[in-house]
C-alpha positions in Angstrom: -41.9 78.7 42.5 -39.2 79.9 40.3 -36.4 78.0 42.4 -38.5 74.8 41.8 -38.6 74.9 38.4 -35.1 75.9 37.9 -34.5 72.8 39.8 -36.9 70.6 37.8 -35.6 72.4 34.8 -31.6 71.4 35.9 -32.9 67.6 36.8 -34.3 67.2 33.3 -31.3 68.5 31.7 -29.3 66.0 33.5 -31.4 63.2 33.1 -30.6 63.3 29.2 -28.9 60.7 27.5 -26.4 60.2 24.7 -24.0 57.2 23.8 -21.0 56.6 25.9 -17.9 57.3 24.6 -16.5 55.0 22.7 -12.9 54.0 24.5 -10.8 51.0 23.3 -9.6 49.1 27.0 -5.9 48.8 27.5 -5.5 45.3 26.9 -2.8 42.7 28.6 -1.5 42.0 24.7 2.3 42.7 23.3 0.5 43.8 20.3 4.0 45.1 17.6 3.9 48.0 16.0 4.1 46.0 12.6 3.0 42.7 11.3 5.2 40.2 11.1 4.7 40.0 7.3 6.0 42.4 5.3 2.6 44.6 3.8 2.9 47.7 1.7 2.2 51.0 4.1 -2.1 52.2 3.3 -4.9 50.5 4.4 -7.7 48.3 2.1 -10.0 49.8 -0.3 -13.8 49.8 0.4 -15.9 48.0 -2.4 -12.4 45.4 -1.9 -14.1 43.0 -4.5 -13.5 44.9 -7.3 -9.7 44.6 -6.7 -10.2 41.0 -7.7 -10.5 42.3 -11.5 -13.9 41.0 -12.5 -16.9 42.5 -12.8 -19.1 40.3 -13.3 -18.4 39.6 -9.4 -19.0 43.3 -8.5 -22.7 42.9 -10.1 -23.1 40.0 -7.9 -22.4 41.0 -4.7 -24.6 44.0 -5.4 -27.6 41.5 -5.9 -26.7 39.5 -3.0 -26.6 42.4 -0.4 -30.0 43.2 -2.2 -31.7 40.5 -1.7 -30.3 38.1 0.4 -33.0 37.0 3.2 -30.3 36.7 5.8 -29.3 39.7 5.8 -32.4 41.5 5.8 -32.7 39.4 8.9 -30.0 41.0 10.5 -31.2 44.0 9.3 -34.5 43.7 11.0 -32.4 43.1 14.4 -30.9 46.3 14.7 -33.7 47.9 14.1 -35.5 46.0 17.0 -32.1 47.4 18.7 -33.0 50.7 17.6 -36.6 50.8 18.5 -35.6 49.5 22.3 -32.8 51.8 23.0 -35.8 54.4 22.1 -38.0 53.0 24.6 -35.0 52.6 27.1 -34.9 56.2 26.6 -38.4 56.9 27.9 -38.5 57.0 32.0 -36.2 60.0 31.4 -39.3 62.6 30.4 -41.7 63.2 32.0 -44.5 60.6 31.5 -48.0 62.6 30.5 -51.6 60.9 30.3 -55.2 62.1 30.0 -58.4 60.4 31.6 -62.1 61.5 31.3 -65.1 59.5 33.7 -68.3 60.1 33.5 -70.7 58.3 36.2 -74.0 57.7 37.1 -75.5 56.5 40.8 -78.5 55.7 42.4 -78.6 55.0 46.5 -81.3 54.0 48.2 -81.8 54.9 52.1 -83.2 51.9 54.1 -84.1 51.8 57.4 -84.9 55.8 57.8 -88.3 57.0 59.3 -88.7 59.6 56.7 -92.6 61.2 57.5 -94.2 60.9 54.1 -92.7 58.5 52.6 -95.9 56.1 52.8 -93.3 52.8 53.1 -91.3 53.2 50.1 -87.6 53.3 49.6 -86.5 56.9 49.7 -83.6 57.2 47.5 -81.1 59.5 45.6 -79.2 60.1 42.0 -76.5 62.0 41.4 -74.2 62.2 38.1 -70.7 63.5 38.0 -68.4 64.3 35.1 -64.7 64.5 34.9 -61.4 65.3 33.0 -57.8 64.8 34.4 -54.3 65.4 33.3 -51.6 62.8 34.7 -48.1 63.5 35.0 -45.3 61.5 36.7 -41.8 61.9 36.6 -38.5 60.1 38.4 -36.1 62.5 38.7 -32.8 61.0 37.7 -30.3 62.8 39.9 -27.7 60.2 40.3 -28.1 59.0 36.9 -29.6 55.6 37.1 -31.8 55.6 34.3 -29.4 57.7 32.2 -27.0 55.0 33.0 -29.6 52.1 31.2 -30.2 54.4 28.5 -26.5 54.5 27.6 -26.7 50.9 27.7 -29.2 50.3 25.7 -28.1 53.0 23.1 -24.7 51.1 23.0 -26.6 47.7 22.2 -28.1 49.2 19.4 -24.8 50.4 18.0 -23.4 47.1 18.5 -26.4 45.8 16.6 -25.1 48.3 13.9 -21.8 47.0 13.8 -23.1 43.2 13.5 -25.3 44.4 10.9 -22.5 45.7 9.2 -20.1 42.7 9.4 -23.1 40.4 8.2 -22.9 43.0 5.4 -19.1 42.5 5.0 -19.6 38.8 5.4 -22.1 38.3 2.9 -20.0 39.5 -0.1 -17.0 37.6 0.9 -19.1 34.5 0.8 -20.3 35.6 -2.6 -17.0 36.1 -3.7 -15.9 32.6 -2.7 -19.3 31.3 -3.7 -18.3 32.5 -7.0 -14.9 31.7 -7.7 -16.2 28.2 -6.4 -18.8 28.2 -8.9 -15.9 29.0 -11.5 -13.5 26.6 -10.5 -16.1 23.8 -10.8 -16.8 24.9 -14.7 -13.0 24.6 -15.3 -12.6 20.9 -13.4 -15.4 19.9 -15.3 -13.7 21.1 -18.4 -10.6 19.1 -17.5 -12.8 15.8 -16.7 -14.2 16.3 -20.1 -10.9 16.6 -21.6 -9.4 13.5 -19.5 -12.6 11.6 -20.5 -11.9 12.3 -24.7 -8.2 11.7 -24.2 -8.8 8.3 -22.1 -11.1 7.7 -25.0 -8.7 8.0 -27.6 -6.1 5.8 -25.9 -8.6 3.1 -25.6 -9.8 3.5 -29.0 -5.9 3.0 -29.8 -5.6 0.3 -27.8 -8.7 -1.6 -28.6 -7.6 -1.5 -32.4 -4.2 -2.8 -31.8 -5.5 -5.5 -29.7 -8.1 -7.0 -32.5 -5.0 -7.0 -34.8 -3.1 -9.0 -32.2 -0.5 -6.3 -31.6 -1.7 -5.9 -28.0 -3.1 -7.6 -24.9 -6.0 -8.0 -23.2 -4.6 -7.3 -19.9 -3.8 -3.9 -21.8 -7.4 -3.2 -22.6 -8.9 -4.1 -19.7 -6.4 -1.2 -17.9 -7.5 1.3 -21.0 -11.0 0.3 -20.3 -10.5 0.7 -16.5 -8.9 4.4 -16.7 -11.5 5.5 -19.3 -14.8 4.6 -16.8 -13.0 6.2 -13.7 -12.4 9.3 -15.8 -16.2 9.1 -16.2 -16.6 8.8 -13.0 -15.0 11.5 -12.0 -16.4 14.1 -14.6 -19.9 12.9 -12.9 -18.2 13.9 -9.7 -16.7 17.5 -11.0 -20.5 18.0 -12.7 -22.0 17.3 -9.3 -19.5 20.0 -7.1 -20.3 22.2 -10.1 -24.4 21.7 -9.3 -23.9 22.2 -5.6 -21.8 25.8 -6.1 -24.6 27.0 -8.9 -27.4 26.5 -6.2 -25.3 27.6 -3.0 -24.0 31.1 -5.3 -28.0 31.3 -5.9 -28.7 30.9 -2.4 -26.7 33.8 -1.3 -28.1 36.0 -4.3 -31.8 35.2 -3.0 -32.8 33.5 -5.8 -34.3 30.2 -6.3 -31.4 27.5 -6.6 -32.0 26.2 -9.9 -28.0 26.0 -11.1 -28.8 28.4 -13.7 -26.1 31.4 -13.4 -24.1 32.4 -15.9 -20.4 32.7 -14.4 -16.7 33.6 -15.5 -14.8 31.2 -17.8 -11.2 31.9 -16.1 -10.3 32.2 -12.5 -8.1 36.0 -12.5 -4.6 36.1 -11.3 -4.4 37.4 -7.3 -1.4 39.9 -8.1 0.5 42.5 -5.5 -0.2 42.8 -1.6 -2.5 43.6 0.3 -1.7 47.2 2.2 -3.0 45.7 5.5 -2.0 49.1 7.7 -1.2 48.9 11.6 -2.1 46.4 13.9 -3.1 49.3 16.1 -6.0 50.2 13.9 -7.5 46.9 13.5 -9.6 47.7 16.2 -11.3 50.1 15.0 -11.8 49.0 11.6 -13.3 45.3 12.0 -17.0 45.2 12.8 -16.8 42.3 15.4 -14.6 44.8 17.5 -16.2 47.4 17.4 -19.2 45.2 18.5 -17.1 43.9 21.2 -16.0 47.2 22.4 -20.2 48.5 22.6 -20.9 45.9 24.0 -18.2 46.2 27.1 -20.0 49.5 27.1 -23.1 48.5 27.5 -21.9 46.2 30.5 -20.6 49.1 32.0 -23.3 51.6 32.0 -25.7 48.8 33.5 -23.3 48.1 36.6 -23.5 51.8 36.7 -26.9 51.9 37.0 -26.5 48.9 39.4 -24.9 50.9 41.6 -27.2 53.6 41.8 -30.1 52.0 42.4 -28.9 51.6 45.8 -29.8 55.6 46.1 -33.0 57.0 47.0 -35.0 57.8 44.4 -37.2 61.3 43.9 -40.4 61.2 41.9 -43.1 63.8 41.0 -46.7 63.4 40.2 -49.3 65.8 39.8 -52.5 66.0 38.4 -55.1 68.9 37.3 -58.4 68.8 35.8 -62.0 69.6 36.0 -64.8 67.7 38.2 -68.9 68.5 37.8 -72.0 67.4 37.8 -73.0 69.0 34.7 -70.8 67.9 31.6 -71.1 71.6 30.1 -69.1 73.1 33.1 -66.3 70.8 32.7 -65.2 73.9 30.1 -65.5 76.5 33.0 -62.9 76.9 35.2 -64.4 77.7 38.5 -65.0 73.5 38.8 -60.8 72.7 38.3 -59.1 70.3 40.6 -55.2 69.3 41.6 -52.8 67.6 42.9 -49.3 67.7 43.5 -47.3 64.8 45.5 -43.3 64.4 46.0 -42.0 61.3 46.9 -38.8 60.4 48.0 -38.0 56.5 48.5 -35.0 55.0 50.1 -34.5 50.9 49.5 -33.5 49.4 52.7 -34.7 45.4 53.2 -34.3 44.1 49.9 -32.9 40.6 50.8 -29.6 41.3 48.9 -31.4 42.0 45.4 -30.3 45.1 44.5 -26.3 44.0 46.0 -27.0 40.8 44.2 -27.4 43.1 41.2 -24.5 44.9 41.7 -22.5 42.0 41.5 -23.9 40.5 38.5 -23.6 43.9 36.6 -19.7 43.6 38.0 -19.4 40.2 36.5 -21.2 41.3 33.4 -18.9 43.8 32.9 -15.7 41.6 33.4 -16.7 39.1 31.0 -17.6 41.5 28.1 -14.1 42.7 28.8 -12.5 39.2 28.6 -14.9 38.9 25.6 -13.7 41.8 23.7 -9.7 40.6 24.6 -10.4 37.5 23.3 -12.2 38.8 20.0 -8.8 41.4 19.9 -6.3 38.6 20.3 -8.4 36.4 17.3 -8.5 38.9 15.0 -4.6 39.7 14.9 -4.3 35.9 14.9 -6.6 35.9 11.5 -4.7 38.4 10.0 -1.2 37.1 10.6 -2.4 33.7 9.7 -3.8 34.9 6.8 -1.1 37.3 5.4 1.2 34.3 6.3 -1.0 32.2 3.9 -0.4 34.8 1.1 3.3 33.5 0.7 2.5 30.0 1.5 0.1 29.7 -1.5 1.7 31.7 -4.0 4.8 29.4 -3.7 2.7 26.3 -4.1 1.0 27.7 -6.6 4.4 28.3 -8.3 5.2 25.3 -7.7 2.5 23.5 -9.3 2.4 25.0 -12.4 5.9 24.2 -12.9 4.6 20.6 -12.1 1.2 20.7 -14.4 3.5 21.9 -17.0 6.4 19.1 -17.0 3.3 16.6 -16.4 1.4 17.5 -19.8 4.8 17.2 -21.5 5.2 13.9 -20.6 2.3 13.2 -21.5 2.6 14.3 -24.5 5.7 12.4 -24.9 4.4 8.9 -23.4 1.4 9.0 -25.7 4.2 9.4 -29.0 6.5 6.5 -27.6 3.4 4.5 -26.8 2.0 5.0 -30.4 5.6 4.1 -31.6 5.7 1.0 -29.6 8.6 2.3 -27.6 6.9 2.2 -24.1 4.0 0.1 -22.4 0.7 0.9 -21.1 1.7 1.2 -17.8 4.1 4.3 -18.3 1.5 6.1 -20.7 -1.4 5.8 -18.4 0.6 6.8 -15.3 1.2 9.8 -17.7 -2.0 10.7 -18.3 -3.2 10.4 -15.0 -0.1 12.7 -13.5 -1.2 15.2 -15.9 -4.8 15.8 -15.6 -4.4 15.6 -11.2 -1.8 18.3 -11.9 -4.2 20.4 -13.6 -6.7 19.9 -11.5 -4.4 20.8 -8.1 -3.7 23.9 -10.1 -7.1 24.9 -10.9 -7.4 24.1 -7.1 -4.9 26.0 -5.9 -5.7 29.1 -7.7 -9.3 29.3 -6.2 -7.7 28.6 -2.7 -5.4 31.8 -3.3 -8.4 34.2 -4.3 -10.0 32.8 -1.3 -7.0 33.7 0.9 -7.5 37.1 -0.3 -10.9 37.5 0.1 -10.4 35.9 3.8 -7.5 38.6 4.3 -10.1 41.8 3.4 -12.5 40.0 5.8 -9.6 39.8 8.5 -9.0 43.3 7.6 -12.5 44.9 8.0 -12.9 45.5 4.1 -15.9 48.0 4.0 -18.0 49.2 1.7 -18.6 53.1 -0.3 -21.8 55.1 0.0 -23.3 53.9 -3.3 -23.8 49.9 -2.2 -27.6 48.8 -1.3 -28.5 48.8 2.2 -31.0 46.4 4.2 -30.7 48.9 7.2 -32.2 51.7 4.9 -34.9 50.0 4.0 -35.4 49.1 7.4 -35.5 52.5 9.2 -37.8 53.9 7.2 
């Protein structure tokens, strides 16, 4: 008796499951020891937003991984990941249940020659009560249902890691959202001011022409540049509409376009200490989903495998059986059973093989998979660091353009006042000008959305003190 529970004991032990290790694969990739583009040595910040220098961002990203809906989504998911890799979990105790029966029968003997009977129908009742204890157990010695319960602890942690690049996600899409939002106030500034300056010209140029001093072909082309300048304020006011409602969208709110946002885009200034390419793998959420879920793959073709073995159960039973409910409570009326099975698949038709080779195949493709999501994400941050340069020097570039454009401007509209030049010249001016602003404006917002895409690339995380769906969630 003692050996046998020792054994049982031992088997249980066995039997329990934790997460598999966590093991990055060697991977057919000449990955350098540097990036290409020169980065300053450290890695990124968590809470990376705030590096962007406004805080009135930093208070919106808060509401948006608050409230947003698809998020809390997400967040739901992984805790339907959590709440099956518990269940997964279960065939490894033992399995307990209780039953109680209580029954009541009446037979009748026909067809006797009972003396005294006088030709009725002799019969009998009888009543019987009953209480059982159940318990079943597979005993997982080769480790096949530890091997699924690995598995399905590993999906849940990928589910973790999704969760938390949908987190990481979320706030660089509120950060562009914003800076969008931003942009579209300035344009619309700009249209504004191109509309009152068109205004002016034609003004000019209307006076002039009822004194003679100009033609009509002259108004006509004022007249012309003034309603396509309308036209495209309209335009600017519309882009500015659609990135209210979509930042409002992504803060959970109802899209009404009515959000107060920043005046000025802010300067993207320094680099970006992007760290080694050898610990990008461990920082980005998508790889580290990747790498659970080649995991997960794993431990099922394990347990593939080992379904092949025999398997060893136990059930046994105990309880008390009577015909009077009151000695159910007295010992003397207790009943067991105790059954060991040990099963052996043989004739299966190639199922469980078949198994074993989709588990294989599984496994290769998660593998291939998490390669492939290795090999993208050192492409995004190359690209993307690249892009750093790149933008900076066209944004260099057009400043130095907006700024010679405004001053001749500036300059056409005196000679054109003076009579010294035509229409032509002063309205190519103007037009120059104001598309240079506007590129500017442009190309700012497309360097703070480089940088937020480079913390993205990164795996930009977040400190203890931001909200959490997953929080809410669990409880």
């Amino acid at each position: 008796m003692k050996f046998a529970l020792t054994l049982t004991l031992s088997a249980f032990i066995l039997s329990c499951a934790s997460a598999p290790k966590i093991e990055y694969p060697e991977l057919d990739l000449a990955t350098p020891a540097n990036w290409t583009a020169s980065t300053p040595a450290g890695h990124i910040a968590d809470t990376w937003w705030r590096d962007l220098g406004t805080p009135r961002l930093d208070s919106l990203v808060t509401q948006a991984l608050a409230h947003n809906y698809d998020l809390k989504a997400t967040a739901t998911r992984l805790a339907q990941a959590q709440a099956q890799a518990k269940a997964a979990g279960a065939p490894l105790m033992p399995q307990l249940g209780a039953t109680s029966s209580g029954a009541k029968r009446k037979q009748n003997f026909v067809g006797f020659p009972i003396p005294g009977s006088a030709g009725q129908v002799l019969s009998s009742t009888s009543t019987s009560y009953g209480v059982n204890l159940n318990l079943s157990w597979e005993v997982d010695l080769w480790g096949r249902l530890r091997a699924g319960t690995q598995a399905a602890i590993a999906d849940a942690q990928a589910a973790e890691a999704d969760w938390a690049g949908a987190r990481l996600s979320l706030a660089a899409q509120t950060a562009r959202a914003y800076f969008a939002a931003v942009e579209a106030a300035r344009q619309v500034e700009l249209a504004h001011a191109t509309v009152e300056n068109y205004r002016v010209s034609t003004e000019q140029i209307q006076r002039r022409y009822r004194r003679g001093l100009r033609s009509s072909l002259d108004l006509r082309l004022g007249r012309s540049s003034l309603a396509a300048a309308q036209a495209t304020l309209e335009q600017r006011r519309q882009q500015q509409d659609i990135s209210l409602r979509q930042l409002e969208l992504l803060l959970g709110r109802y899209p009404s376009a009515n959000i107060a946002v920043g005046s000025e885009l802010p300067a993207v200034d320094g680099a970006v200490p992007a760290g080694l390419p050898a610990d990008l793998i461990a920082r980005r959420p998508d790889l580290i989903a990747a790498e659970r879920r080649l995991a997960a793959a794993d431990r099922r073709l394990v347990g593939a495998r080992r379904a092949l073995l025999p398997s060893i159960s136990l059930t046994a039973s105990t309880g008390r059986s009577s015909s009077a409910l009151g000695d159910l409570l007295n010992g003397d009326f207790s009943v067991w059973n105790l059954v060991g099975n040990i099963s052996q698949p043989f004739l299966q038709g190639g199922r469980l093989r078949a198994g074993v080779d989709q588990a294989a195949g599984a496994a290769k493709g998660a593998l291939f998979g998490y390669a492939q999501s290795a090999l993208r994400a050192y492409g995004e941050v190359e690209t993307r660091l690249s892009a750093e340069g790149f933008l900076a020097d066209q944004e260099q570039a057009l400043a130095t353009a907006a700024s010679e454009a405004t001053a001749a401007r500036v300059l056409a509209e005196e000679r054109y006042a003076r009579g010294l030049s035509n229409l032509i010249t002063l309205l190519e001016s103007q037009r120059r000008a104001f598309d240079a602003q506007s590129r500017l404006l442009n190309i700012k917002r497309q360097r703070l959305d480089a940088r937020i895409n480079l913390y993205l690339a990164l795996g930009g995380g977040f400190n203890d003190s931001t909200p959490s769906q997953h929080a809410e969630v669990s409880q």
